[in-house]
mmCIF file of the N, C-alpha and C atoms, coordinates in Angstrom:
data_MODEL
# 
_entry.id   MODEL 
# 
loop_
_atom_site.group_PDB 
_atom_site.id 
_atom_site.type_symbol 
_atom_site.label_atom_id 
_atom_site.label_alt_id 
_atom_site.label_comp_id 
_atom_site.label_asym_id 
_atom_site.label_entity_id 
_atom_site.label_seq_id 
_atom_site.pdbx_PDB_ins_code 
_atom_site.Cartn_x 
_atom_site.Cartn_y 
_atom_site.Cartn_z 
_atom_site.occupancy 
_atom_site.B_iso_or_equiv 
_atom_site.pdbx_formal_charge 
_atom_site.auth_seq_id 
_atom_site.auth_comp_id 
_atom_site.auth_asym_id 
_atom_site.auth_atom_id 
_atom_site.pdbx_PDB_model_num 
ATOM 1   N N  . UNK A 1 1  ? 52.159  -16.786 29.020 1.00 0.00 ? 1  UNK A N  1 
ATOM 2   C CA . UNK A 1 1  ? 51.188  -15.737 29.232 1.00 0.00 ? 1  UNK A CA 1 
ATOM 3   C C  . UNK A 1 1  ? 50.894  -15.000 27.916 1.00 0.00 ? 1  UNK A C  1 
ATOM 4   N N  . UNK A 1 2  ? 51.987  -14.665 27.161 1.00 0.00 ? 2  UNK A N  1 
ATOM 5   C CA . UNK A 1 2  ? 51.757  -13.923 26.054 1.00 0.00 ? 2  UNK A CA 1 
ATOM 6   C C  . UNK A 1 2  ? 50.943  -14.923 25.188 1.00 0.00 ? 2  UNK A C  1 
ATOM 7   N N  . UNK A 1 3  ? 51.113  -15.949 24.766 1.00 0.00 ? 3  UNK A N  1 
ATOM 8   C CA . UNK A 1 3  ? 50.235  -17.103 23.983 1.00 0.00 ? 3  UNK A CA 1 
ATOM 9   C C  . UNK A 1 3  ? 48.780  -17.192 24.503 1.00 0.00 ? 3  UNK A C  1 
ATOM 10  N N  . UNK A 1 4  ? 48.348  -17.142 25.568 1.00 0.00 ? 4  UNK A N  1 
ATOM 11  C CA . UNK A 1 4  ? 46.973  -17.250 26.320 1.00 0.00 ? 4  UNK A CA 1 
ATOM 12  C C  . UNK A 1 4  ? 46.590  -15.586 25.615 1.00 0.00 ? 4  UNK A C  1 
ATOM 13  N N  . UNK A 1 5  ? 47.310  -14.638 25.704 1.00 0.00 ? 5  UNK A N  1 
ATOM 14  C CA . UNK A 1 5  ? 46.842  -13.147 25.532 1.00 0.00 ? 5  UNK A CA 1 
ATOM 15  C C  . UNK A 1 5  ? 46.394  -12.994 23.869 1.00 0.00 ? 5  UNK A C  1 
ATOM 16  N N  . UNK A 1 6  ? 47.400  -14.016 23.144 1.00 0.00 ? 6  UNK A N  1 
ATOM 17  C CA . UNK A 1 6  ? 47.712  -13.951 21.600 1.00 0.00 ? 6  UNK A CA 1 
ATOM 18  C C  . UNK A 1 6  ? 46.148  -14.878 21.255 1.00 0.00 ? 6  UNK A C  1 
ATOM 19  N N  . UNK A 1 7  ? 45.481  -15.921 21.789 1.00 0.00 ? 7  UNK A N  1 
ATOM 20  C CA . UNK A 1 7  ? 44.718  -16.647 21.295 1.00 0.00 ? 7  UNK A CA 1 
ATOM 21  C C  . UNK A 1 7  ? 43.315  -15.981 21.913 1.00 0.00 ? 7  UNK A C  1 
ATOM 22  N N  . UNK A 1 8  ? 43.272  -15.158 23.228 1.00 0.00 ? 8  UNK A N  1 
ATOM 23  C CA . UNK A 1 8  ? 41.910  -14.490 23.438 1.00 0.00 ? 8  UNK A CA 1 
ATOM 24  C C  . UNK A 1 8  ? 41.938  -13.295 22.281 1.00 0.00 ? 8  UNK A C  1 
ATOM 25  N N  . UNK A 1 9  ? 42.877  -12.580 22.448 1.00 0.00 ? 9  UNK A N  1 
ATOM 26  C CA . UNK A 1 9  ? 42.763  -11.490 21.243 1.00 0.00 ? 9  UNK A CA 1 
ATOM 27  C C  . UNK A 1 9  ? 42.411  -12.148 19.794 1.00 0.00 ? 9  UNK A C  1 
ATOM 28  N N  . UNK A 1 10 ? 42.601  -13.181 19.347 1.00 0.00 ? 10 UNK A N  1 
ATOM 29  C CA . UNK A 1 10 ? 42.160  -13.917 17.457 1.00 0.00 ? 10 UNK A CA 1 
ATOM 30  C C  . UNK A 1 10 ? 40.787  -14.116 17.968 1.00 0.00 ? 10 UNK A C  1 
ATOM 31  N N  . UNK A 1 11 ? 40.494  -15.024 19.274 1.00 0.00 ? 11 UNK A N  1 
ATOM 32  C CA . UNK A 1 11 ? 38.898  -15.566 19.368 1.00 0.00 ? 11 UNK A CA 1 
ATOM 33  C C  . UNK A 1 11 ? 38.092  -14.283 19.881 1.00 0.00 ? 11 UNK A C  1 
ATOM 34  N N  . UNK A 1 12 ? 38.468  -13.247 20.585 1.00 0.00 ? 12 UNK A N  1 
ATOM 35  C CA . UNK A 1 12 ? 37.671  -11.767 19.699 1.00 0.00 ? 12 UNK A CA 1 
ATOM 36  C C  . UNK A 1 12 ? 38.140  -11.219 18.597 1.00 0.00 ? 12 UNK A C  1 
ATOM 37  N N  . UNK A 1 13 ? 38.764  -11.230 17.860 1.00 0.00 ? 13 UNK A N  1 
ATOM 38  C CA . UNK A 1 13 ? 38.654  -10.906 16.174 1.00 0.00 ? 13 UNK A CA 1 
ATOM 39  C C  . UNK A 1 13 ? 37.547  -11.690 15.735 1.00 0.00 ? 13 UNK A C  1 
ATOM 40  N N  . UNK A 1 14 ? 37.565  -12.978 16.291 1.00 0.00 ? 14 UNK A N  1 
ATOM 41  C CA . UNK A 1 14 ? 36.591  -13.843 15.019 1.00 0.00 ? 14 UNK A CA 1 
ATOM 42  C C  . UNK A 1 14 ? 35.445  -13.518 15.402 1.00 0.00 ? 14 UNK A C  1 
ATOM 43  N N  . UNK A 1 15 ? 35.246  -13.307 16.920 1.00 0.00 ? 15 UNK A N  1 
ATOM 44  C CA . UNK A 1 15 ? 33.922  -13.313 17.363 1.00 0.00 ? 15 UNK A CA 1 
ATOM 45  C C  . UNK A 1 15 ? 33.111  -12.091 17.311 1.00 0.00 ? 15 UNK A C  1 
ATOM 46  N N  . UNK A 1 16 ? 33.685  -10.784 17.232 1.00 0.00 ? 16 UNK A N  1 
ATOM 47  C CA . UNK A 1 16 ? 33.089  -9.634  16.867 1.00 0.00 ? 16 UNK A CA 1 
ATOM 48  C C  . UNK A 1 16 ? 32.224  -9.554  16.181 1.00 0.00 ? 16 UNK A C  1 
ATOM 49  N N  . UNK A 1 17 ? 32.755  -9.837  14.769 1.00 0.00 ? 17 UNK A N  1 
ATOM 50  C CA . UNK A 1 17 ? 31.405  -9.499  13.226 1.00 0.00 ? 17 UNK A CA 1 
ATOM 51  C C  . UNK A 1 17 ? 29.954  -10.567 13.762 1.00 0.00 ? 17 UNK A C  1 
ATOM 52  N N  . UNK A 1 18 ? 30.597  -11.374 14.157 1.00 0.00 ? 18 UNK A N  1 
ATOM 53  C CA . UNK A 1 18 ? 29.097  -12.214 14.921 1.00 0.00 ? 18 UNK A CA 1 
ATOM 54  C C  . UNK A 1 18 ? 28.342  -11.718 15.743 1.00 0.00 ? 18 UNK A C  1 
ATOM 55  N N  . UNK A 1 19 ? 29.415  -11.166 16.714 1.00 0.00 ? 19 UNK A N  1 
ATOM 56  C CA . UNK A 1 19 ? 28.140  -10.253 17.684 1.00 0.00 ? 19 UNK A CA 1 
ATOM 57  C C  . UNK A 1 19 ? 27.421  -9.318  17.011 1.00 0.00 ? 19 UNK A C  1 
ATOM 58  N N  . UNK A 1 20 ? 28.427  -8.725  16.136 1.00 0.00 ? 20 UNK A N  1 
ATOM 59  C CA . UNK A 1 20 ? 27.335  -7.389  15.768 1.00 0.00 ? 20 UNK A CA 1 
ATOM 60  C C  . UNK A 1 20 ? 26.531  -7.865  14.904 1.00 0.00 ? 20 UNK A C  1 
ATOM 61  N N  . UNK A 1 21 ? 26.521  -9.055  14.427 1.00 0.00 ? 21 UNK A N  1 
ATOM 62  C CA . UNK A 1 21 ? 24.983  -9.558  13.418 1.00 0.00 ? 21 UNK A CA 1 
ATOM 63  C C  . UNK A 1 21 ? 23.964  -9.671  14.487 1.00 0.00 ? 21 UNK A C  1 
ATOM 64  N N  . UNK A 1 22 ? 24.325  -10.634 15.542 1.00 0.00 ? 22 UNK A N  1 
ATOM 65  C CA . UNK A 1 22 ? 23.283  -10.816 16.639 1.00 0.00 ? 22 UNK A CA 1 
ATOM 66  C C  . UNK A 1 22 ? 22.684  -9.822  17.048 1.00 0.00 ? 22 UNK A C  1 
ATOM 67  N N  . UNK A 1 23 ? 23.159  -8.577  17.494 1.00 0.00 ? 23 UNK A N  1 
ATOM 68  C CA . UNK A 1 23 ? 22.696  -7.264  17.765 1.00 0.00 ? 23 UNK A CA 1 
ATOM 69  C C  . UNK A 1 23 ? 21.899  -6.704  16.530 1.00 0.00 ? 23 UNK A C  1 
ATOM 70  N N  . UNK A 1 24 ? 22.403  -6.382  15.495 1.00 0.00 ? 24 UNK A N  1 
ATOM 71  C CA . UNK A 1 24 ? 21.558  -6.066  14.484 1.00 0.00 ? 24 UNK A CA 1 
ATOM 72  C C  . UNK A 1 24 ? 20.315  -7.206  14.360 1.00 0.00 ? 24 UNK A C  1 
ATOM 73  N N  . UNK A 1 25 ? 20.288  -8.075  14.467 1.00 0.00 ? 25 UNK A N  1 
ATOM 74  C CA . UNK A 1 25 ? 19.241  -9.369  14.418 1.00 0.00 ? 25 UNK A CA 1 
ATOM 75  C C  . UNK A 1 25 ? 18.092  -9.329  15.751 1.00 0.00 ? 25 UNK A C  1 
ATOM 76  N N  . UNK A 1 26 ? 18.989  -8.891  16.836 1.00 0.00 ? 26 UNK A N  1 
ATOM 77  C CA . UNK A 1 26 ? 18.180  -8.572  18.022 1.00 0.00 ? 26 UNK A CA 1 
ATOM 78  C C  . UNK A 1 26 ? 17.221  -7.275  17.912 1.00 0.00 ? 26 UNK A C  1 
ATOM 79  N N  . UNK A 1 27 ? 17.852  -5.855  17.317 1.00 0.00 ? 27 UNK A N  1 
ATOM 80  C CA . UNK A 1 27 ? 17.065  -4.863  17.525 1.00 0.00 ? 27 UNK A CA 1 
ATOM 81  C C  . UNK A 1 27 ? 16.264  -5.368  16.100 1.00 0.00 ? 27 UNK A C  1 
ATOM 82  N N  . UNK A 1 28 ? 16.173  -5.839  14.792 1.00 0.00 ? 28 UNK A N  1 
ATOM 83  C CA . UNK A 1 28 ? 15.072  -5.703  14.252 1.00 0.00 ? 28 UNK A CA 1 
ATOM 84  C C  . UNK A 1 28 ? 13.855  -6.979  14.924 1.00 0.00 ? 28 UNK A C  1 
ATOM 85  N N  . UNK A 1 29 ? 14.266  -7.573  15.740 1.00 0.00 ? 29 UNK A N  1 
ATOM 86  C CA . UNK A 1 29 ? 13.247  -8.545  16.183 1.00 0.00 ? 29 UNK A CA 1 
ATOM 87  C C  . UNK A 1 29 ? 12.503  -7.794  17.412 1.00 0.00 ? 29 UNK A C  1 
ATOM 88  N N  . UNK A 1 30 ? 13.622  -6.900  17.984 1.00 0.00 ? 30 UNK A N  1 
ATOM 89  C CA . UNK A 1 30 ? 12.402  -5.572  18.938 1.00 0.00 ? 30 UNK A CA 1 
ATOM 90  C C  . UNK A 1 30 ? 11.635  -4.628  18.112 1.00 0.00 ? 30 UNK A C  1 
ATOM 91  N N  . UNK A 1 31 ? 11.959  -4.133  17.241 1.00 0.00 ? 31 UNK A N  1 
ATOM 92  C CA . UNK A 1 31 ? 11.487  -3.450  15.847 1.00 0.00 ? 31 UNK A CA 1 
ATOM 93  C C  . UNK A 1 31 ? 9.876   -4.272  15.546 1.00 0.00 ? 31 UNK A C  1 
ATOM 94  N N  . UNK A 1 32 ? 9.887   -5.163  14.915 1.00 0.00 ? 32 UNK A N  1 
ATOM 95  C CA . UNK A 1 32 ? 9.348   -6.140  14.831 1.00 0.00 ? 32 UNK A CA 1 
ATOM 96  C C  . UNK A 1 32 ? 7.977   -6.595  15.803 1.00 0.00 ? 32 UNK A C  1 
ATOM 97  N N  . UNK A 1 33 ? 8.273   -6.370  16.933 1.00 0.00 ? 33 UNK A N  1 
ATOM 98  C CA . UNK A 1 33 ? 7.541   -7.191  18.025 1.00 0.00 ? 33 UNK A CA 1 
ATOM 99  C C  . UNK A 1 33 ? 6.709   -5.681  18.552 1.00 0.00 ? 33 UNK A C  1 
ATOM 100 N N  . UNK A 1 34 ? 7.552   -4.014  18.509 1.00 0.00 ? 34 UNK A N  1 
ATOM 101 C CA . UNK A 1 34 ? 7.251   -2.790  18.572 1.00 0.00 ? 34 UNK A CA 1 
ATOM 102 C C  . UNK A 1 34 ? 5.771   -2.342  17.533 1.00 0.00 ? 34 UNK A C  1 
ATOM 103 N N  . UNK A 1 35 ? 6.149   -3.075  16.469 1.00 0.00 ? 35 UNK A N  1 
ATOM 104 C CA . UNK A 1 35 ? 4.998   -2.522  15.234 1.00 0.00 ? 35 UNK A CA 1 
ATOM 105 C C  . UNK A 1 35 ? 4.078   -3.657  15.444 1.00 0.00 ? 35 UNK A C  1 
ATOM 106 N N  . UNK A 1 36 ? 4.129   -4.732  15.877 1.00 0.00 ? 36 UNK A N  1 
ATOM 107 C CA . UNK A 1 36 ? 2.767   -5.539  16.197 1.00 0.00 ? 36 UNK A CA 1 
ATOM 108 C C  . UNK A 1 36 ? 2.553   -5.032  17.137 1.00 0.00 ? 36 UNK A C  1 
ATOM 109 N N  . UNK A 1 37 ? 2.923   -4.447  18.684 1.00 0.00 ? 37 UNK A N  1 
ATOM 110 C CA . UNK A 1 37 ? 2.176   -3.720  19.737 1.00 0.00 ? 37 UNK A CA 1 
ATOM 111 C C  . UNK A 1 37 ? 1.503   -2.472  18.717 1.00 0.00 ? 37 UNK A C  1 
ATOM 112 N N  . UNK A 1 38 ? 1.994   -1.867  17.893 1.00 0.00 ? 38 UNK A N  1 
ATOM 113 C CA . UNK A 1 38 ? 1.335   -0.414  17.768 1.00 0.00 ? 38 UNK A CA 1 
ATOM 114 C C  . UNK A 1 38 ? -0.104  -1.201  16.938 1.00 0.00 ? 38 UNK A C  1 
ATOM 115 N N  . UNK A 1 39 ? 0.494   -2.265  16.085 1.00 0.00 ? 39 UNK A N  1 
ATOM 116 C CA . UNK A 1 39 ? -0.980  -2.244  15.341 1.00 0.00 ? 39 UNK A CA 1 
ATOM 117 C C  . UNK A 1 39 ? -2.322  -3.167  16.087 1.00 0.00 ? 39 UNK A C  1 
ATOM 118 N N  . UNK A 1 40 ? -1.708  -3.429  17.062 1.00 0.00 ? 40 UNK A N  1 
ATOM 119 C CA . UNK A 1 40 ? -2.796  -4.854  17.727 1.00 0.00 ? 40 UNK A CA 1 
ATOM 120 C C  . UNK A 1 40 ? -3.614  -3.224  18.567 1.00 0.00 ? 40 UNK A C  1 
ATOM 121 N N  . UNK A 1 41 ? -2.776  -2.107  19.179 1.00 0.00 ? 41 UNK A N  1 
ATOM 122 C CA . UNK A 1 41 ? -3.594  -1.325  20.056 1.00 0.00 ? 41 UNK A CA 1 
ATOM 123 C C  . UNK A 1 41 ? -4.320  -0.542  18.649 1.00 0.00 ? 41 UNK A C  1 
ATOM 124 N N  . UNK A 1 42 ? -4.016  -0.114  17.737 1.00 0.00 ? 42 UNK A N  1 
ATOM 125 C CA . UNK A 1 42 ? -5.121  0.445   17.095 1.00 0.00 ? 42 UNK A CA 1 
ATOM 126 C C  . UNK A 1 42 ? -6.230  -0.439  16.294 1.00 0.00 ? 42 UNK A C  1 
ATOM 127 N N  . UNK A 1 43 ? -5.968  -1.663  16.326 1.00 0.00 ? 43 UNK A N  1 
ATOM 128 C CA . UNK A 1 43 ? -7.206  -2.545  16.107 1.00 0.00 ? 43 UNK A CA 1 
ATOM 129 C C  . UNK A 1 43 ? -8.215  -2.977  17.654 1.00 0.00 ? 43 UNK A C  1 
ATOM 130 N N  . UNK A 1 44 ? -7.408  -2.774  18.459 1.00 0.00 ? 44 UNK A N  1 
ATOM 131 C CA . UNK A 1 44 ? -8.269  -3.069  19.487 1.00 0.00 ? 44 UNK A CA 1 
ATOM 132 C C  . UNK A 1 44 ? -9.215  -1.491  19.697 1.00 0.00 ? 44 UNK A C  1 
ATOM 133 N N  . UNK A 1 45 ? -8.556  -0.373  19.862 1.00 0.00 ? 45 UNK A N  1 
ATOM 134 C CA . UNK A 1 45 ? -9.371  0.881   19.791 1.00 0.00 ? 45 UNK A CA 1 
ATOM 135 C C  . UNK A 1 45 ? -10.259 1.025   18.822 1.00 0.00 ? 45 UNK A C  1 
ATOM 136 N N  . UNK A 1 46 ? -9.965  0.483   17.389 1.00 0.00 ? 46 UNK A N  1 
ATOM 137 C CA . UNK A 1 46 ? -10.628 0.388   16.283 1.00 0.00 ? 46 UNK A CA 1 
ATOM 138 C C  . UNK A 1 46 ? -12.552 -0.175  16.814 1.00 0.00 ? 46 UNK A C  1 
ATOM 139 N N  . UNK A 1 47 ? -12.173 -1.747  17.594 1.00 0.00 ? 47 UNK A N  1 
ATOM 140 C CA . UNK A 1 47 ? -12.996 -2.350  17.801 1.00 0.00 ? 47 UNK A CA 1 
ATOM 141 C C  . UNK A 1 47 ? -13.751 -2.033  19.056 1.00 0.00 ? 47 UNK A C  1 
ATOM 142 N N  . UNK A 1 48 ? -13.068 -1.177  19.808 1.00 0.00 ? 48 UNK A N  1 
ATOM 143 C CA . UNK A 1 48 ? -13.829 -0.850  21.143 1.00 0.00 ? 48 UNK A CA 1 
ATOM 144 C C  . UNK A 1 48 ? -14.964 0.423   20.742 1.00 0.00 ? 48 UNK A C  1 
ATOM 145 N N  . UNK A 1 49 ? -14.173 1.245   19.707 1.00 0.00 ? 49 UNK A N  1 
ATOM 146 C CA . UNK A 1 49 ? -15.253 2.296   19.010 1.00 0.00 ? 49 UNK A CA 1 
ATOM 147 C C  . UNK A 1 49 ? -15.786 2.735   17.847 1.00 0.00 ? 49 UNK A C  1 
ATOM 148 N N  . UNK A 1 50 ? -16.169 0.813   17.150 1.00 0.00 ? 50 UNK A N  1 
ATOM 149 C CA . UNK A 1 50 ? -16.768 1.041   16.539 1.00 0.00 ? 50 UNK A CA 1 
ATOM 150 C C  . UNK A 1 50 ? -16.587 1.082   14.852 1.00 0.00 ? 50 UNK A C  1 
ATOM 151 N N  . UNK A 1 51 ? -15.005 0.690   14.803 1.00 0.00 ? 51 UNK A N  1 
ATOM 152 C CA . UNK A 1 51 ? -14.487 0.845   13.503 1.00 0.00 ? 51 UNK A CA 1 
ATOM 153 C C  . UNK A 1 51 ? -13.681 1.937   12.976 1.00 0.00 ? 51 UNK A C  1 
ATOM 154 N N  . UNK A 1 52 ? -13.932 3.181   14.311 1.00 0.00 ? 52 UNK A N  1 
ATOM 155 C CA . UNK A 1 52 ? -13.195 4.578   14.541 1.00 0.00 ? 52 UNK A CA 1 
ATOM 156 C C  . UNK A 1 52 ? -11.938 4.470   14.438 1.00 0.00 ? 52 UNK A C  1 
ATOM 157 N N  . UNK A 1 53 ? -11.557 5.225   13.511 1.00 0.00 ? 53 UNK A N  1 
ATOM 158 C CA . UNK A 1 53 ? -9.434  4.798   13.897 1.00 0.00 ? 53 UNK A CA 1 
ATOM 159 C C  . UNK A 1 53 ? -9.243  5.937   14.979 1.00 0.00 ? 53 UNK A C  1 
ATOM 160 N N  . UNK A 1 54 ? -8.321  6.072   15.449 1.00 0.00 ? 54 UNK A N  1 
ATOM 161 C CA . UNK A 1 54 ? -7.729  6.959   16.402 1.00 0.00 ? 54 UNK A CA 1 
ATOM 162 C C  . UNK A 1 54 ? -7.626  8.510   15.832 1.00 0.00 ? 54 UNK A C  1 
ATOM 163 N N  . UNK A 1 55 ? -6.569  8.570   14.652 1.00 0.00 ? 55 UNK A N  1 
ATOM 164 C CA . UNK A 1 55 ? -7.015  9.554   13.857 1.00 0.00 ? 55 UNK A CA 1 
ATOM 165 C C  . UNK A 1 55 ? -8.551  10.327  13.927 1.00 0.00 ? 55 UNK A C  1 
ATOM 166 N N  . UNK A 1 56 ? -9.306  9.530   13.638 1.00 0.00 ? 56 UNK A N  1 
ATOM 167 C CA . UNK A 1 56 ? -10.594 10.197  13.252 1.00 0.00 ? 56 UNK A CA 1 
ATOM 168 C C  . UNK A 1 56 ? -11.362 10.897  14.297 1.00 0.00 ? 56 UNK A C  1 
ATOM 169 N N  . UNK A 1 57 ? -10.395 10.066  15.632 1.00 0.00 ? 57 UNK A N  1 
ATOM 170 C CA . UNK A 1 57 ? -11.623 10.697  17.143 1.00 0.00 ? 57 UNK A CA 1 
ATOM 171 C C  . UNK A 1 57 ? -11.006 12.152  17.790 1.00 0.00 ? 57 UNK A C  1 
ATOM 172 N N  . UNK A 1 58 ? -9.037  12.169  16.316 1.00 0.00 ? 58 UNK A N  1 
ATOM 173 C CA . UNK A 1 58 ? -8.808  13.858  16.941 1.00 0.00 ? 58 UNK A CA 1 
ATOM 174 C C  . UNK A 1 58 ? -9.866  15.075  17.312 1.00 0.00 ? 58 UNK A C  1 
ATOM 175 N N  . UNK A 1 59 ? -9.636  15.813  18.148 1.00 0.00 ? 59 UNK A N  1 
ATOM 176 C CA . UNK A 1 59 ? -10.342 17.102  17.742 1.00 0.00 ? 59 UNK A CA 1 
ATOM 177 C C  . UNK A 1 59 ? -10.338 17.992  16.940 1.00 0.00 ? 59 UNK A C  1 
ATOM 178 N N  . UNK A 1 60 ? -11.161 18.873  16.565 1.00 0.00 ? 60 UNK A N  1 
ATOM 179 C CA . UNK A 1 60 ? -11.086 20.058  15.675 1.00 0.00 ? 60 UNK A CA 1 
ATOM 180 C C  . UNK A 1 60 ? -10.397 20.669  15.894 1.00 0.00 ? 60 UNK A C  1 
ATOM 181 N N  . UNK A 1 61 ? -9.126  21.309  15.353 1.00 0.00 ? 61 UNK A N  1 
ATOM 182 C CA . UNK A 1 61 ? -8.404  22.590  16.142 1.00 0.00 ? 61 UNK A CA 1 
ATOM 183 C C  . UNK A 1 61 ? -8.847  24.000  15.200 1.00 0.00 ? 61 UNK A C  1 
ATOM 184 N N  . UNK A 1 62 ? -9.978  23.866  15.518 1.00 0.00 ? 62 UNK A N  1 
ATOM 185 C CA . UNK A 1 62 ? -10.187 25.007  14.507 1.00 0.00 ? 62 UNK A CA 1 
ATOM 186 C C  . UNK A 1 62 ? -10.268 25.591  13.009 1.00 0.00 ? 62 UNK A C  1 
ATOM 187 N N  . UNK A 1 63 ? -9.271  24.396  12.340 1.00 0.00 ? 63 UNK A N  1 
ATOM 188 C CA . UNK A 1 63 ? -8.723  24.465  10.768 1.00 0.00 ? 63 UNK A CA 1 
ATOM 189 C C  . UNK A 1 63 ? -9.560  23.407  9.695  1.00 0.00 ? 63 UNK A C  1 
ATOM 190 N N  . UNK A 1 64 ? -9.683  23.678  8.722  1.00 0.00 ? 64 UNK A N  1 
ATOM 191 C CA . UNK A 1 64 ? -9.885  22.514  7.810  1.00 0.00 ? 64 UNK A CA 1 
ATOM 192 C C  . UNK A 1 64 ? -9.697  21.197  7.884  1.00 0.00 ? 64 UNK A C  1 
ATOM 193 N N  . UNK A 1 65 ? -8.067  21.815  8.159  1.00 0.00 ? 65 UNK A N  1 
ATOM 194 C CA . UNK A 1 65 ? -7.295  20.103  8.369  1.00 0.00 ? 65 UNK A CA 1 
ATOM 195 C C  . UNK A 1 65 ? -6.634  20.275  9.461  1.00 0.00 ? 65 UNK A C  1 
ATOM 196 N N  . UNK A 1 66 ? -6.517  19.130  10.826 1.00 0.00 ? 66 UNK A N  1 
ATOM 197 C CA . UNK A 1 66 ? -5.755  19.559  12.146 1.00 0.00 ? 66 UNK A CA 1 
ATOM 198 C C  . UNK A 1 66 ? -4.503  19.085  11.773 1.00 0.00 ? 66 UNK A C  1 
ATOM 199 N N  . UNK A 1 67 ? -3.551  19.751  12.714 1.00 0.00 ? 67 UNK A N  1 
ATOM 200 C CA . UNK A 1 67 ? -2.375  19.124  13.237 1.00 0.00 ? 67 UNK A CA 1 
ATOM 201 C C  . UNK A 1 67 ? -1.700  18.334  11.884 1.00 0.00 ? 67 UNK A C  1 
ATOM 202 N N  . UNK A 1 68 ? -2.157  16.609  12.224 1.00 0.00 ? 68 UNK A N  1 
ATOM 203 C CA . UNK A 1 68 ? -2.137  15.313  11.950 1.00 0.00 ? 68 UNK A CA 1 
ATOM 204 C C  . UNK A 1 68 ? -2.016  15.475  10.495 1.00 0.00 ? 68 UNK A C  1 
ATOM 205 N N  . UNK A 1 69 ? -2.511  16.535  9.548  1.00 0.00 ? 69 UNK A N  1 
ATOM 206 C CA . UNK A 1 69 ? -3.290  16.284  8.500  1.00 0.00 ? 69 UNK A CA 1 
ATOM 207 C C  . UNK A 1 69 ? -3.994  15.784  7.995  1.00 0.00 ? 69 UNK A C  1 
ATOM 208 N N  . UNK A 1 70 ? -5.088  15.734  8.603  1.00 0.00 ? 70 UNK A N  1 
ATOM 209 C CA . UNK A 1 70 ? -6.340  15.367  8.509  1.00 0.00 ? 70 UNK A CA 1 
ATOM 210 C C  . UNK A 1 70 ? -7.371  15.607  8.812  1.00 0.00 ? 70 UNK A C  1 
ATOM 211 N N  . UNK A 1 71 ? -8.602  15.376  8.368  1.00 0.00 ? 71 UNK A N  1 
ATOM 212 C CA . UNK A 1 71 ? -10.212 15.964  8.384  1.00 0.00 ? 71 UNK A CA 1 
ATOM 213 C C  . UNK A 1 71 ? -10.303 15.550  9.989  1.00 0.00 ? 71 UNK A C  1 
ATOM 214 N N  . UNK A 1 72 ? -11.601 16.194  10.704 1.00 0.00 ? 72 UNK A N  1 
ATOM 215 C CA . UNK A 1 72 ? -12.207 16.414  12.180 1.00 0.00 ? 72 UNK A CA 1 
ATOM 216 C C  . UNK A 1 72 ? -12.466 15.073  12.567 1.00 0.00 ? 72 UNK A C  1 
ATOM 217 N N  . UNK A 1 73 ? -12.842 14.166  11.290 1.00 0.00 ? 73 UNK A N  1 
ATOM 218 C CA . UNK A 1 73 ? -13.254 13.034  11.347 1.00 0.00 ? 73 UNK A CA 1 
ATOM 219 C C  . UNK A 1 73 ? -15.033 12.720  11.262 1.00 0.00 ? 73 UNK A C  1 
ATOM 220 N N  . UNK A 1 74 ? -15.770 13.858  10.768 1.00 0.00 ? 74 UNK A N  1 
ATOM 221 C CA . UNK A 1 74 ? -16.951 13.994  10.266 1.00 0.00 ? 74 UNK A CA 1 
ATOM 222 C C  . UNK A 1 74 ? -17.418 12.983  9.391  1.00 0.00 ? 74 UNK A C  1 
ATOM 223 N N  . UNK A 1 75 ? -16.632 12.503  8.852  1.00 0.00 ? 75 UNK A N  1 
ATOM 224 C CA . UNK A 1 75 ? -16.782 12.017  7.321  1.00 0.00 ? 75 UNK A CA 1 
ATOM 225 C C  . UNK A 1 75 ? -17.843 10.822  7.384  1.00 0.00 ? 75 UNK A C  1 
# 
């Protein structure tokens, strides 16, 4: 029993640093797949109005520059 306990405990030593590459390898491939959703929806909004970025269709809040830092979108 102790020998079965002695050889699962080495084959998780070895196998650890592997998992945690896989995990690190997994979240930048969600990372990854996250920033092509953000940029495919502002090219599609882009194209539904016109060449408009999202930015530009903010509202005025009253100031020079809103919020965002940036112009009303007049330009």
């Amino acid at each position: 029993m102790l020998v079965v306990i002695g050889i699962v405990a080495i084959l998780i030593s070895v196998l650890s640093p592997t998992l945690a590459g896989v995990r690190r390898q997994g979240d930048a491939i969600k990372c990854s797949s996250n920033l092509r959703q953000i940029t495919l929806g502002w090219v599609v909004y882009a194209n539904a109005y016109k060449g408009t970025s999202v930015v530009g269709r903010m509202p005025n809040l009253g100031t020079a520059n809103n919020v965002y830092g940036v112009g009303n979108g007049d330009a």
